[in-house]
C-alpha positions as CSV (number, residue, x, y, z in Angstrom):
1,X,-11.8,-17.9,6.1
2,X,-14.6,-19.9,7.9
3,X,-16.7,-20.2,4.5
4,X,-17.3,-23.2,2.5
5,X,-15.6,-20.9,-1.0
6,X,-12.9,-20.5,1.1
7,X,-12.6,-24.1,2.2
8,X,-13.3,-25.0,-1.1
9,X,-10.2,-22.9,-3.0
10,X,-7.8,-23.4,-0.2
11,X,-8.0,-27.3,-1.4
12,X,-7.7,-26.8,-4.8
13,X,-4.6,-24.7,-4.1
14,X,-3.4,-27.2,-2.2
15,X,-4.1,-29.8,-5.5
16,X,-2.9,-27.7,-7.4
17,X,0.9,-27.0,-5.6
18,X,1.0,-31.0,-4.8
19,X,1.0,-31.7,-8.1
20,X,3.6,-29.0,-9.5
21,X,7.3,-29.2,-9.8
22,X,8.3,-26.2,-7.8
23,X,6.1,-23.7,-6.8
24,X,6.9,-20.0,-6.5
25,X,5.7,-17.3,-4.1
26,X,6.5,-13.4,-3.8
27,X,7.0,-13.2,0.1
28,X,8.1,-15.1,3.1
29,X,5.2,-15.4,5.1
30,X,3.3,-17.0,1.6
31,X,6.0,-19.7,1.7
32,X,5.8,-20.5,5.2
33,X,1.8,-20.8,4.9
34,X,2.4,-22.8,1.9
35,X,4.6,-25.4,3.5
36,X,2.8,-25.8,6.8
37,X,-1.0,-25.0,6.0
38,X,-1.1,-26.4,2.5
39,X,1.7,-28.9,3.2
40,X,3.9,-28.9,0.2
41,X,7.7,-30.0,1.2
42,X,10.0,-27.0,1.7
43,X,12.4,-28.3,-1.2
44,X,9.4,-27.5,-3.7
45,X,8.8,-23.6,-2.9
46,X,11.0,-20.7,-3.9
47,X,10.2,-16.8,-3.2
48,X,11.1,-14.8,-6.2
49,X,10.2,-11.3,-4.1
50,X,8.2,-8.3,-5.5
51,X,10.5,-5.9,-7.8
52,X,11.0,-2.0,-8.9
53,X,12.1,-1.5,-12.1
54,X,14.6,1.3,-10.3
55,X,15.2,3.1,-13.9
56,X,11.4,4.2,-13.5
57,X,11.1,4.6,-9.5
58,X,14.5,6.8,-8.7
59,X,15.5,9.7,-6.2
60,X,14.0,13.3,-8.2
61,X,13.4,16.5,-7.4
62,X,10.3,17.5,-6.3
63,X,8.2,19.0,-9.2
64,X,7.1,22.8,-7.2
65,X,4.8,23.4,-9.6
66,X,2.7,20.0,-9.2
67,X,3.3,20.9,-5.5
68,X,1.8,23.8,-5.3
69,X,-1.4,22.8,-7.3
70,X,-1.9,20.0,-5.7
71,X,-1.7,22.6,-2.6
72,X,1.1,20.9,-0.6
73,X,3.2,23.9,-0.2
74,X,4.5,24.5,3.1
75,X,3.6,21.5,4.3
76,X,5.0,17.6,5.0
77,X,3.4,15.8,3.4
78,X,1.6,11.7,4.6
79,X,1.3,9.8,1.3
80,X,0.1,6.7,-0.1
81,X,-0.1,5.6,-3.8
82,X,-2.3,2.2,-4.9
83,X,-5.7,1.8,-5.3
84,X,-8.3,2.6,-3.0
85,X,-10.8,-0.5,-3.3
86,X,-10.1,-2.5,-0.9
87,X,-10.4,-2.2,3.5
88,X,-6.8,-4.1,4.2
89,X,-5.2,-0.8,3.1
90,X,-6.7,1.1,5.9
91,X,-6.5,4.8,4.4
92,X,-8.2,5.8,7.4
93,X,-5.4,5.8,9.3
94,X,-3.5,8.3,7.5
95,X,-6.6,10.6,7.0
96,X,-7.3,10.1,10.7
97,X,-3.3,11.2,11.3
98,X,-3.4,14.5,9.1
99,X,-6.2,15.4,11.9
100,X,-4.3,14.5,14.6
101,X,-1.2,16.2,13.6
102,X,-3.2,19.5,12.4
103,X,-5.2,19.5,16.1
104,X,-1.6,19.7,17.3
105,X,-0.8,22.7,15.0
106,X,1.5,20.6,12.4
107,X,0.8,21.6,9.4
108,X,0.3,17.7,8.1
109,X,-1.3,17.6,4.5
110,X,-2.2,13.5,3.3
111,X,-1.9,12.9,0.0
112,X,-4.0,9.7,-1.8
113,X,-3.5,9.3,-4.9
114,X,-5.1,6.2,-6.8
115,X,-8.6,5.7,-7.3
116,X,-11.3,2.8,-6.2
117,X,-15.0,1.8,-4.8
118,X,-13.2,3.5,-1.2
119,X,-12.4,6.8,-2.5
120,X,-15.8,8.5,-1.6
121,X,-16.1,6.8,1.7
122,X,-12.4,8.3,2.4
123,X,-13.4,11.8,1.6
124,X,-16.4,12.1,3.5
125,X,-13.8,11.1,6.3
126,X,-11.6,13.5,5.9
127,X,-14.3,15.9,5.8
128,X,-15.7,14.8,9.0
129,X,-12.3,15.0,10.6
130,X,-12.3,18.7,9.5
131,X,-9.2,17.9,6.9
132,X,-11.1,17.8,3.8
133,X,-9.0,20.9,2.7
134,X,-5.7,19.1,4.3
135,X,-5.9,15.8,2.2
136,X,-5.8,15.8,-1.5
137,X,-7.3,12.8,-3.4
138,X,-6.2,12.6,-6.7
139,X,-7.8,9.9,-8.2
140,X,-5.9,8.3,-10.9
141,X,-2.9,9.6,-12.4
142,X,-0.8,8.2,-15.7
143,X,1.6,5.7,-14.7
144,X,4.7,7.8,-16.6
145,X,3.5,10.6,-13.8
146,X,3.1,8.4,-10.6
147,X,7.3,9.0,-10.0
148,X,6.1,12.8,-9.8
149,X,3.6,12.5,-7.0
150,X,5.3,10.1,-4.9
151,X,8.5,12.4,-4.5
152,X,5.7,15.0,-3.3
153,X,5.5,12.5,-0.4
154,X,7.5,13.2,2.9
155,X,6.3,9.8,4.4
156,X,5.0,7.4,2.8
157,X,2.3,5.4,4.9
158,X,1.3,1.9,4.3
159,X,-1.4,1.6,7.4
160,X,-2.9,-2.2,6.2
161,X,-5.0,-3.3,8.7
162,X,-4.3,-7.1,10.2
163,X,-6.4,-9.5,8.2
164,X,-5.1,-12.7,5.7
165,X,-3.8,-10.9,2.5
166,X,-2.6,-8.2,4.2
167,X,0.2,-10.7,6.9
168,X,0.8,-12.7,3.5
169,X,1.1,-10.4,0.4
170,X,3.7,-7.6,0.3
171,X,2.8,-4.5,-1.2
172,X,4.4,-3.6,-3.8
173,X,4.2,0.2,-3.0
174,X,6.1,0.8,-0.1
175,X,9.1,-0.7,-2.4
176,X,8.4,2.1,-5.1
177,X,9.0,4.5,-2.3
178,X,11.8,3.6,-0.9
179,X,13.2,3.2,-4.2
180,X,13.1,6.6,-4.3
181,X,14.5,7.5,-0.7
182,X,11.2,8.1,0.4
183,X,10.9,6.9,4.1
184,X,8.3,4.5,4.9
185,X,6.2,4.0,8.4
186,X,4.4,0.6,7.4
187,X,2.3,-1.7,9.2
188,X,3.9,-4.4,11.7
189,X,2.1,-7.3,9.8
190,X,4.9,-10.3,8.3
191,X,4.7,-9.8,4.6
């Protein structure tokens, strides 16, 4: 945030919303950086909030066959769904947890699914944590099946570390799975 590309797109932004009618946001926290960093009067920015399309991300039963190849039987199950490219989604965090819990004789399974530049860095993880054969990665699934996996989840985890994007932009995620009853145990960032 220091860097002149930064400085650089941060004023054209600025410009850019200054000169508009009405601008429009997706979370709370992006309005209120709007207003006070970039300086555009309150009257001028509306939140229209991220969405689920609830016909497509409802309450199911859990599909025991995808279960059990996916080797989740018998066990709750840590999930997250979204792609795995960039470091504000701190994956770690659940991998890291499906050790913890399995030290203390849980029998914790993670399940990623979603694919990215992170994926191989987030396996050799889990495989140094000793849970390589407790966390399924999936890589990426069809979109008409992602409804599927996520009822495989007992929690879903959203562990986005604290940087920019991550206080400003709400994941879209998180809403999916609740969507679908699914509890979440999310970050304490604003967005």
């Amino acid at each position: 945030e220091q860097g002149e590309y930064y400085r650089r797109r941060f004023e054209t932004e600025s410009r850019m919303m200054h000169a508009a009618d009405l601008v429009v946001t997706l979370s709370g926290p992006m309005r209120d950086e709007i207003i006070d960093k970039h300086g555009v009067p309150a009257d001028k920015v509306r939140v229209v909030p991220n969405a689920v399309d609830t016909s497509r991300f409802a309450p199911q039963q859990r599909d025991e066959a995808l279960r059990a190849s996916l080797g989740l039987t018998g066990t709750r199950t840590l999930g997250y769904v979204s792609n795995l490219d960039h470091p504000r989604e701190g994956q770690e965090v659940l991998v890291d947890a499906v050790a913890e819990l399995r030290r203390q004789g849980y029998p914790a399974t993670g399940l990623i699914v979603g694919d990215g530049n992170r994926r191989p860095g987030l396996i050799e993880r889990a495989k140094a944590a000793g849970v390589a054969e407790h966390v399924v990665f999936t890589g990426k699934v069809p979109f008409d099946d992602v409804a599927a996996y996520y009822a495989q989840i007992d929690l879903f985890v959203v562990p986005r570390i604290d940087e920019r994007a991550a206080r400003m932009v709400s994941p879209m995620k998180p809403f999916e799975a609740m969507a679908m009853r699914i509890p979440n145990l999310v970050a304490d960032l604003p967005a």
